[in-house]
Structures are given as structure tokens and as C-alpha cells.
N, C-alpha and C positions, 0 to 999 in steps of 0.2 A: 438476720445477722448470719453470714458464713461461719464457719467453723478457723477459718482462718484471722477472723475479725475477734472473735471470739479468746484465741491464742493471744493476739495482742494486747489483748484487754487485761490478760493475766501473766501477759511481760514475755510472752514468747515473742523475738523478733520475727516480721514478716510485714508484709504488704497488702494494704487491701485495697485493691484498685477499686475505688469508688468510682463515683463520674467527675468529680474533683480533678482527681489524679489522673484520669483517663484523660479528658479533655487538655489537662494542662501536657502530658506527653507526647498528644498526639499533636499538638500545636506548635509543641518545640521542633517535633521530629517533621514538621509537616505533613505525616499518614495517618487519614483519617481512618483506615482499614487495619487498624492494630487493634485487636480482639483486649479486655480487659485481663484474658491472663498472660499475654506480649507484652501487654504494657509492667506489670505485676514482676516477670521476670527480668524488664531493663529495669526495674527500680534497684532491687534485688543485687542485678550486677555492679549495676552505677555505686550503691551505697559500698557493696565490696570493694571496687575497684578504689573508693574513694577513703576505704578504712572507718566506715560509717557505719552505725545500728540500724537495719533496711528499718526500722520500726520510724527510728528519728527524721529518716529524707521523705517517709511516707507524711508525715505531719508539717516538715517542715513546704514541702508540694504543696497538699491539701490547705493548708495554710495562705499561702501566700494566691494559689487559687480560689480558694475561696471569697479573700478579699481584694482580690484585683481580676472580677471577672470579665473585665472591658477586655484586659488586656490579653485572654486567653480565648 
């Protein structure tokens, strides 16, 4: 468990680029060469930019990769 996983677990917002999350960004973005803290920081932005808890887009990602892994 990261220290940053660890924050989330106790309500701090933030991002944990798992392989979920990894996988699902790098497939949106088509670059497989985004490191897990690339991806971590476009989560990060995207939830900003989008007026979102990075905590909530990180679940709702992982989520939807998790169970739609065909299509990631």
C-alpha cells in the first residue's frame, strides 16, 4: 500500500494509479509509455478541470475497468 493510497483510505483526495487506472488511461490516450505517476497527474487534472473529487474519477475509472476489461 502507498502512502498515497493510504491518504485516500482516510478521505484525503488523491489518485492511485493502480493497473486499473493505468491500463484504462493509457488506452484512452493511446500511450502505452505513460509512467503510473503521468497517468496519476492527468487523473488529478481531468478531475479539476472537470470540478470533481480526484478521489471520486479515480473509483469511478477503476471501476468501470475493472469490469469492462475486454474493452480496455
Amino acid at each position: 500500500m502507498t502512502w498515497s493510497y493510504f491518504g485516500m483510505l482516510l478521505g484525503r483526495p488523491d489518485v492511485k494509479a493502480d493497473t486499473w487506472v493505468v491500463r484504462y488511461v493509457r488506452h484512452q490516450l493511446r500511450d502505452d509509455r505513460l509512467s503510473p505517476s503521468g497517468v496519476r497527474q492527468l487523473v488529478v487534472a481531468a478531475a479539476d478541470k472537470m470540478g470533481l473529487n480526484p478521489t471520486h474519477l479515480d473509483h469511478a475509472i477503476w471501476s468501470y475497468a475493472r469490469s469492462h476489461p475486454r474493452d480496455i
